[in-house]
C-alpha positions in Angstrom: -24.0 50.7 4.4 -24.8 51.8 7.8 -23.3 55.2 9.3 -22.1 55.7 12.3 -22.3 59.2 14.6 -18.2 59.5 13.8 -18.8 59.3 10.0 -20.9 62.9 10.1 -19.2 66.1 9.8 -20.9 69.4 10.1 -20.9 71.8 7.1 -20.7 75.2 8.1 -21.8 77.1 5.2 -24.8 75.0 4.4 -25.1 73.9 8.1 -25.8 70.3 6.9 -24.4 66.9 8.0 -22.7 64.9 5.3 -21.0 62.0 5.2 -17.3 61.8 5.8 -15.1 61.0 2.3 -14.0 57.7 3.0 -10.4 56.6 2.0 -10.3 55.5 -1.4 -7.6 52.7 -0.4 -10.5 51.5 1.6 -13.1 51.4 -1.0 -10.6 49.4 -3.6 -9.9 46.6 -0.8 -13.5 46.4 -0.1 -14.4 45.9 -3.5 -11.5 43.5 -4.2 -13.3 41.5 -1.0 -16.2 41.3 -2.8 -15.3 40.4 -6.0 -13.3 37.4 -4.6 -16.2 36.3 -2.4 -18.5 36.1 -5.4 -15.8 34.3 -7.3 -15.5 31.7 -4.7 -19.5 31.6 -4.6 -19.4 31.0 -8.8 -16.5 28.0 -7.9 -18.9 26.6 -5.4 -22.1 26.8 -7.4 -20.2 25.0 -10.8 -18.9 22.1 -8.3 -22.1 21.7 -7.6 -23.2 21.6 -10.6 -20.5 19.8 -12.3 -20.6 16.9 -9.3 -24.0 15.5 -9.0 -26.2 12.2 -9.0 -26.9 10.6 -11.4 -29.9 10.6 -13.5 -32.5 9.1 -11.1 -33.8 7.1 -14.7 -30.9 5.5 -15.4 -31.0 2.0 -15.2 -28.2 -0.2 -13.3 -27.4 -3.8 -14.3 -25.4 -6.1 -11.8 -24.4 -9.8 -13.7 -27.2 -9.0 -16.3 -29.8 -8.1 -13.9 -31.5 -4.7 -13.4 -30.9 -3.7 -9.7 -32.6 -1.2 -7.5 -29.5 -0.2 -6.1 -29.7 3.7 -5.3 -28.8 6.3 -8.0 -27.3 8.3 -5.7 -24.3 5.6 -5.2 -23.3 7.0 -8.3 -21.6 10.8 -9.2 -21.2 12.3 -12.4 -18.7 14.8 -13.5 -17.6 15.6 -16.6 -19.2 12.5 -18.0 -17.4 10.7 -15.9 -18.7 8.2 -12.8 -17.6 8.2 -9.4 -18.8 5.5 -6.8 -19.8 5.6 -2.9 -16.9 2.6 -1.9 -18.6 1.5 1.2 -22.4 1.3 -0.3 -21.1 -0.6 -3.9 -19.1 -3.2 -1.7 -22.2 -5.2 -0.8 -23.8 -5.6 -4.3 -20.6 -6.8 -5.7 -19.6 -9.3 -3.5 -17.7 -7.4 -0.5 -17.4 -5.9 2.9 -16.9 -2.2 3.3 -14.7 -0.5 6.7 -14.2 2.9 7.8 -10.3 2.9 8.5 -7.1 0.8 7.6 -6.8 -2.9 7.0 -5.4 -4.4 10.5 -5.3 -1.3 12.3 -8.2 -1.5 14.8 -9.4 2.3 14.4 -12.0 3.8 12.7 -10.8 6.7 10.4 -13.1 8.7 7.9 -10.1 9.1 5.7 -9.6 5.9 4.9 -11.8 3.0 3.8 -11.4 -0.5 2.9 -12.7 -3.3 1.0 -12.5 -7.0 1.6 -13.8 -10.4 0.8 -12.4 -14.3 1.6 -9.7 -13.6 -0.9 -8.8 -10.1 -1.2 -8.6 -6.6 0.7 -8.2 -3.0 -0.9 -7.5 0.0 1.3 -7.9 3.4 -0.1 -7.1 7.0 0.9 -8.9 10.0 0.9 -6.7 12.6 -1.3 -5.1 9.8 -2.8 -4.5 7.6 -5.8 -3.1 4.5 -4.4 -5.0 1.4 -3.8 -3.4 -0.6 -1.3 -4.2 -4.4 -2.4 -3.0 -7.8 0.0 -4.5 -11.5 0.2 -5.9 -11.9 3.8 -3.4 -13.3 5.6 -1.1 -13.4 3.1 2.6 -14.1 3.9 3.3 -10.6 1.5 3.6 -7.1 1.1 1.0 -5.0 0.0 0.5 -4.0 -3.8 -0.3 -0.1 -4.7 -2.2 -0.2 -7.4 -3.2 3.7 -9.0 -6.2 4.7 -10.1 -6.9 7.7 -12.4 -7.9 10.5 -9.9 -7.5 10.7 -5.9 -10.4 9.5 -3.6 -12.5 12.3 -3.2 -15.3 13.8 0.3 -18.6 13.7 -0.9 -21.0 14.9 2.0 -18.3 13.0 4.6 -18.3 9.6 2.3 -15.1 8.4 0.2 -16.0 8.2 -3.5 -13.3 6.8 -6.0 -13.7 7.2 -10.1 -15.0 4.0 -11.6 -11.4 2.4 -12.6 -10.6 2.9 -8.5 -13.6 0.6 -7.8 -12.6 -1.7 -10.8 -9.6 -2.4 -9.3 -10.4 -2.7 -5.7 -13.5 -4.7 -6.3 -12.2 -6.4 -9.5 -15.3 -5.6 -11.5 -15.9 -4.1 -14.5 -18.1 -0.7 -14.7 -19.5 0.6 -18.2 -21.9 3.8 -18.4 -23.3 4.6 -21.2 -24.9 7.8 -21.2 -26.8 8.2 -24.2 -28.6 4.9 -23.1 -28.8 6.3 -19.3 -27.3 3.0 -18.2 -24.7 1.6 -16.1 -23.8 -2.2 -16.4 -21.8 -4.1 -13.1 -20.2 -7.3 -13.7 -18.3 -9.0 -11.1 -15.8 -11.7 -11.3 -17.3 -14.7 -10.9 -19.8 -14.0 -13.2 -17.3 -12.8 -15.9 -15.5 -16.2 -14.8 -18.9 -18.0 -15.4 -19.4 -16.6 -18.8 -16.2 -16.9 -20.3 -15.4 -20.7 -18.9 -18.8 -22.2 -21.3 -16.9 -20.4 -24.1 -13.3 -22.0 -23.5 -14.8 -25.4 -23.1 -16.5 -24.8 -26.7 -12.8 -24.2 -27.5 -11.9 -27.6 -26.1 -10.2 -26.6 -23.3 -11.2 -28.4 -19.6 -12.1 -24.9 -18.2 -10.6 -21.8 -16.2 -8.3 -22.0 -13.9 -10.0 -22.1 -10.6 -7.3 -19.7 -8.8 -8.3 -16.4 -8.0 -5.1 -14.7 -9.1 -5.5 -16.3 -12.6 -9.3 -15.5 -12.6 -8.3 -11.8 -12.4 -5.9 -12.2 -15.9 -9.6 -12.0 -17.2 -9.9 -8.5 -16.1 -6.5 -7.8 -18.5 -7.8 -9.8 -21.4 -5.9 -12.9 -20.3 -7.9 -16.2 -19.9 -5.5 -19.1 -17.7 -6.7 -22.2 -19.5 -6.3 -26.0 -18.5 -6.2 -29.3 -21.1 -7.5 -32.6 -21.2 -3.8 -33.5 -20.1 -3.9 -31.3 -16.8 -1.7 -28.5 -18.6 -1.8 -24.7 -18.3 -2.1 -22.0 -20.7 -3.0 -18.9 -21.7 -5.5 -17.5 -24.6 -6.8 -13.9 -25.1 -10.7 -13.2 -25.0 -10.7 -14.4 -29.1 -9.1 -17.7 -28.2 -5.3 -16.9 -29.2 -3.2 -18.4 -28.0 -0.6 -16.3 -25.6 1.2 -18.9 -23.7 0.8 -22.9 -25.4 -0.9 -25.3 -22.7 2.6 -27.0 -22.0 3.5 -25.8 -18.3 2.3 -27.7 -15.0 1.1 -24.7 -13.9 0.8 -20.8 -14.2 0.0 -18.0 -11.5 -1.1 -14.3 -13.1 0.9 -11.7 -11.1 -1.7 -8.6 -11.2 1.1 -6.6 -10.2 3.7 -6.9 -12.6 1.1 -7.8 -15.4 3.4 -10.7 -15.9 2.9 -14.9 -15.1 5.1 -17.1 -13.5 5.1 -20.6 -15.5 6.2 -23.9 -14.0 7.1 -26.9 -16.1 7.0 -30.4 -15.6 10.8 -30.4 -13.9 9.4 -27.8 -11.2 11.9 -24.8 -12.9 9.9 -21.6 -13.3 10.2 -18.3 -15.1 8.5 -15.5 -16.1 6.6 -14.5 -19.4 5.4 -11.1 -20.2 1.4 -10.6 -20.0 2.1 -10.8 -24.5 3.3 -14.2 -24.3 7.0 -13.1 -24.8 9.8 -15.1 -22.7 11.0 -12.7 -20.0 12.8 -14.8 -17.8 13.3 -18.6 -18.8 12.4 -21.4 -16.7 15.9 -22.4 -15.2 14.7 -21.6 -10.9 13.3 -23.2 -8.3 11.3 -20.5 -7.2 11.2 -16.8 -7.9 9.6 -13.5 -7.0 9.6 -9.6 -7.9 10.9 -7.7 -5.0 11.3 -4.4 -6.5 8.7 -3.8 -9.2 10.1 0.0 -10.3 13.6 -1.9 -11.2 12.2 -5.3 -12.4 14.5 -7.0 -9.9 13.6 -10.3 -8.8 14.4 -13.1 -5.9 15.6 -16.3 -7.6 16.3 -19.9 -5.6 18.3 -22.6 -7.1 19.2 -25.7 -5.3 18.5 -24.2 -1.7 20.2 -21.0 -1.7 19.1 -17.6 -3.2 20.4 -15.0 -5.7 18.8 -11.4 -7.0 19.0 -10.9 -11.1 16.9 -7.8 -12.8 14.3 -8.7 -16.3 17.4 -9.1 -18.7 18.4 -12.0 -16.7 21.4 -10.0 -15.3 23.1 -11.5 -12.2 22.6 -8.9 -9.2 23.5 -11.2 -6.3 25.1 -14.6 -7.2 22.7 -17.5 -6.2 24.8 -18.5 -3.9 23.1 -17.0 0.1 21.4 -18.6 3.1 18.8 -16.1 2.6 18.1 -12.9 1.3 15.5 -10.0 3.0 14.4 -9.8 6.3 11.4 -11.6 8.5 9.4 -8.2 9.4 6.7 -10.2 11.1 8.1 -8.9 14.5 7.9 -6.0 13.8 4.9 -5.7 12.8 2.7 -2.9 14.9 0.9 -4.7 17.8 -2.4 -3.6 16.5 -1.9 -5.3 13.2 -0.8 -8.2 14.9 -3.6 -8.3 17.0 -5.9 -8.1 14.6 -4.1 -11.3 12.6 -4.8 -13.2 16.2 -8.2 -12.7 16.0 -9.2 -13.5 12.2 -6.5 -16.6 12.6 -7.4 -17.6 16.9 -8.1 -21.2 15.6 -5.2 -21.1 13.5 -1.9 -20.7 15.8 0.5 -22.9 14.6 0.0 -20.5 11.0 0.3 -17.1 12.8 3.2 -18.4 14.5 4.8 -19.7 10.9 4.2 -16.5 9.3 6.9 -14.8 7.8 6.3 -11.2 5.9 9.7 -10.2 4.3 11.4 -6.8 3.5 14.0 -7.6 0.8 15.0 -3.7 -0.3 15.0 -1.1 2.3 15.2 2.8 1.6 14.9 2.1 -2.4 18.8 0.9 -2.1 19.7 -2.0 0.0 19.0 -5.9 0.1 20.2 -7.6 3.3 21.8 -11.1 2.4 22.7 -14.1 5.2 25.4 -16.3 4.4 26.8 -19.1 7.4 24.5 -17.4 9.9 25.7 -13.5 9.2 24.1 -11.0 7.5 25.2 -8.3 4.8 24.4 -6.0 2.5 24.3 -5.4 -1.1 23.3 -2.2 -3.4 20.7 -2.3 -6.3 23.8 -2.2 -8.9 25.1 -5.6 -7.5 27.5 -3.7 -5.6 28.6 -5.4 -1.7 28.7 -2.4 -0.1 28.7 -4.6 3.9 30.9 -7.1 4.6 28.9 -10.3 6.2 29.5 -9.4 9.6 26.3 -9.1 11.5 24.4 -11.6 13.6 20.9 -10.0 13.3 18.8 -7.3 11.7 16.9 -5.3 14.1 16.2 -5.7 18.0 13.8 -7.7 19.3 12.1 -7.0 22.8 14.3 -8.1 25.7 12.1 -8.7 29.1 13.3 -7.0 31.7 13.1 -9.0 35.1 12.0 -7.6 38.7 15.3 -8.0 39.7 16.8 -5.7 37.1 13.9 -2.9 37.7 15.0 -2.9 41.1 18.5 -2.9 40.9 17.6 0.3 38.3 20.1 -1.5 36.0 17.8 -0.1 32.9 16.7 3.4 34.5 19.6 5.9 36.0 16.7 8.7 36.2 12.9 8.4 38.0 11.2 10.3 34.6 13.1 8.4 31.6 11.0 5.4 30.3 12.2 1.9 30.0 11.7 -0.5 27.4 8.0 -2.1 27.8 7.4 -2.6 23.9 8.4 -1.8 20.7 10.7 -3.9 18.3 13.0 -2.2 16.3 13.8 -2.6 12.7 14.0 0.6 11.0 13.8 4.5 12.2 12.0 5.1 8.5 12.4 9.1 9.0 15.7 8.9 9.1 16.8 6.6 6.9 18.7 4.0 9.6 18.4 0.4 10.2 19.3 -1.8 13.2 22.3 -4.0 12.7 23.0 -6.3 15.6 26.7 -8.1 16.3 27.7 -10.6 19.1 24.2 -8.9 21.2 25.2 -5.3 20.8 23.1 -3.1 18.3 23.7 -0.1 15.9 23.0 1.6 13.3 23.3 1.5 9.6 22.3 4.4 7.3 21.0 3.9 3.6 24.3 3.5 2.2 25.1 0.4 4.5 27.8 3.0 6.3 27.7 2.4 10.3 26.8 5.5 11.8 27.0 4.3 15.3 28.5 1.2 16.1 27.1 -2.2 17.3 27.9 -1.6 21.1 24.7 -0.1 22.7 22.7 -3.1 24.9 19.1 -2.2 23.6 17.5 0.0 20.9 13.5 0.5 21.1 10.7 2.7 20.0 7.6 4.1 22.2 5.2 5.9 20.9 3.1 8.5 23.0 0.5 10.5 22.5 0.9 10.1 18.7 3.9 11.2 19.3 7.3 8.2 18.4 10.6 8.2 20.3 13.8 6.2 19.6 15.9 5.3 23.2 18.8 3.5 23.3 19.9 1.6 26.5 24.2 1.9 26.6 26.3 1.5 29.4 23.6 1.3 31.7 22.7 4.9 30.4 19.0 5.4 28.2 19.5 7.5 25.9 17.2 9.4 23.7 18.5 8.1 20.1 16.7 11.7 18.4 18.1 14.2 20.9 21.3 12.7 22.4 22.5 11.1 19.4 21.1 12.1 15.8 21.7 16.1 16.6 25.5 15.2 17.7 25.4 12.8 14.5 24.0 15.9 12.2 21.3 13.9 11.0 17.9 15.1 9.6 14.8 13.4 9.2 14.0 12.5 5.8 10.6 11.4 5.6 7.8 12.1 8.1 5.9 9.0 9.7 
């Protein structure tokens, strides 16, 4: 420790300097500083140690072949094997982005996986695998892996189930034989389809949802007749090849079967009758409540796994288009990968059928209602739309000022409005006027305001509301009068 002039003090009697008695308050919180400093050093230095490549010997098969991928793809910890997302993709078959499926951004924290049939995002910090078909007219799927995406020298690792599922692979590492053995899909495909046509059978089926029942120890089999089925990796039978066709839902872990009448139901991933084949179509719409979309004879009905009428089949139409509402950057990017494909893009429809965990919007004779998860109408059918849609504003109108009463408040150049997610609220519109709705289907402010629109600057997202003439900033002049909080943060 180095002294300083102030820290001698002159002994009279033995007329020597010394140094000054330092407080011993002083000394204990020194000492407590460097206690925790080499604690946090021994932390550091057993991550290390714990996370590492590895072995540079071990040996990596892809579809039965030794690679020379690099070792260092590969972490261990604890035994178990973490995987660099974006340098795997290419050996298994995919395409590896910095950032989020249809946003047109690059973003270390996220990363994403793709190929002609499938795309997984994933999240740095996070468990949730984020799966959609390209293009698909359909939600995404949040899969969860074991442990959160993890930093690794400014690259996104994920534990090997995380890459399992996003790359639909399997990964085995064997450490006593210092191996690790890749196979992809198509050659798992490959390699069970000689073995089910020694059963008999004509072959897999060729659809890339039912290829992935493979991954689950479900084989989709067709017969000499053209019928589907389903046998386990033994060759029992789980399903009998009697149904016209059968689509694996990856999801649910459940298929949809079809017979020869074109009525479909659902069977558990066992084989076991979960819904029977009575519909013409149906669909899960709320996986954590096994609640599911049913049409019969043109119009639609909701019922949960027991069968259980939620809605009567008996509406126009049940959830909402949210294809307008998608963010432009999204859309954007579906214009590009579909630019020879318009008259698809402009037939896509993306539905929301339960909003805020509690309501499903219903259309009956061209007006819309709501309904709770418990069956329960809780909104009479009285509204003409859900959401606003962007109004354009003519030259005539910006001069006459009819949407602007002050210089500095903006006016509506983009932005339709569904939902104001932090808050809970949707847009209900009647006879061209639009309000809003909370969670409970209970009108907070009436249908009467002209226009109701979001813009986002800065990062920063704003809710205005054009009534009387007047803007109005929905957040400030409206939800603080209301006594509203924010729920959620975007």
């Amino acid at each position: 420790m180095r002294l300083h002039a102030d820290d001698l003090k002159e002994d009279s009697k033995l007329k020597i300097n010394k140094p000054k008695e330092h407080n011993n308050g002083t000394i204990i919180g020194v000492t407590i500083a460097i206690i925790i400093t080499l604690l946090i050093i021994c932390i550091i230095i057993v991550v290390i140690k714990d996370i590492q490549p590895i072995d540079e010997t071990t040996k990596i098969y892809i579809d039965g072949q030794e690679s020379t991928i690099d070792t260092s793809i590969f972490l261990i910890e604890n035994n178990k094997i973490y995987v660099n997302v974006k340098r795997i993709a290419s050996f298994v078959g995919y395409e590896a982005h910095s950032g989020e499926y249809k946003i047109e951004a690059e973003d270390i924290n996220k990363v994403f996986v793709e190929n002609k049939q499938e795309t997984a995002s994933m999240f740095l910090n996070s468990t949730i695998i984020s799966k959609i078909e390209p293009n698909a007219n359909d939600e995404y799927k949040n899969y969860t892996m074991s442990e959160p995406a993890r930093d690794v020298n400014g690259e996104i690792y994920v534990i090997s189930d995380g890459i399992e599922i996003s790359c639909n692979i399997k990964l085995e590492y064997d450490s006593s034989k210092r191996s690790i053995n890749i196979q992809t899909l198509p050659y798992i495909v490959e390699l069970y389809n000689k073995a089910v046509q020694n059963l008999g059978f004509t072959g897999i089926s060729d659809e890339f949802e039912n290829q992935k029942a493979i991954l689950y120890d479900r084989i989709v089999i067709q017969n000499s007749d053209g019928r589907y089925g389903v046998i386990n990796a033994k060759g029992t039978e789980i399903i009998g090849t009697r149904y016209a066709h059968i689509k694996f839902d990856e999801y649910n872990k459940e298929f949809t079967i079809t017979n020869a009448y074109d009525k479909v139901g659902i069977d558990y991933i066992d084989g076991e009758t979960k819904i029977n084949v009575n519909y013409d179509e149906i669909k899960s719409i709320y996986k954590d409540k096994g609640i599911y979309l049913v049409k019969s004879n043109e119009k639609y009905g909701v019922i949960d796994s027991n069968e259980r009428i939620i809605i009567h089949i008996e509406y126009d139409d049940i959830g909402v288009d949210i294809s307008p509402y998608i963010t432009q950057n999204a859309r954007k990017s579906d214009e590009t990968n579909n630019k020879n494909d318009n008259d698809k893009l402009q037939k896509e429809i993306v539905k929301q059928y339960v909003f805020f965990d509690s309501l499903i919007a219903t259309k009956q004779n061209d007006m819309w209602g709501f309904f709770n998860l418990n069956g329960e109408k809780v909104s009479d059918m009285k509204y003409t739309d859900i959401g606003c849609k962007v109004k354009e504003i003519t030259e005539e109108e910006k001069r006459n000022n009819k949407y602007n009463n002050k210089p500095d408040t903006p006016t509506k150049t983009t932005g339709n409005l569904l939902l104001i997610d932090e808050y809970e609220l949707i847009i209900v519109e009647q006879n061209d006027k639009f309000g809003l709705i909370d969670a409970t289907a209970k009108e907070l402010f009436r249908p009467e305001a002209e226009d109701m629109y979001a813009i986002t600057d800065a990062g920063v997202k704003s809710y205005y509301m054009l009534y009387n003439g007047k803007i109005f900033n929905l957040e400030k002049d409206i939800f603080e009068e209301l006594g509203l909080t924010k729920k959620t943060e975007t």
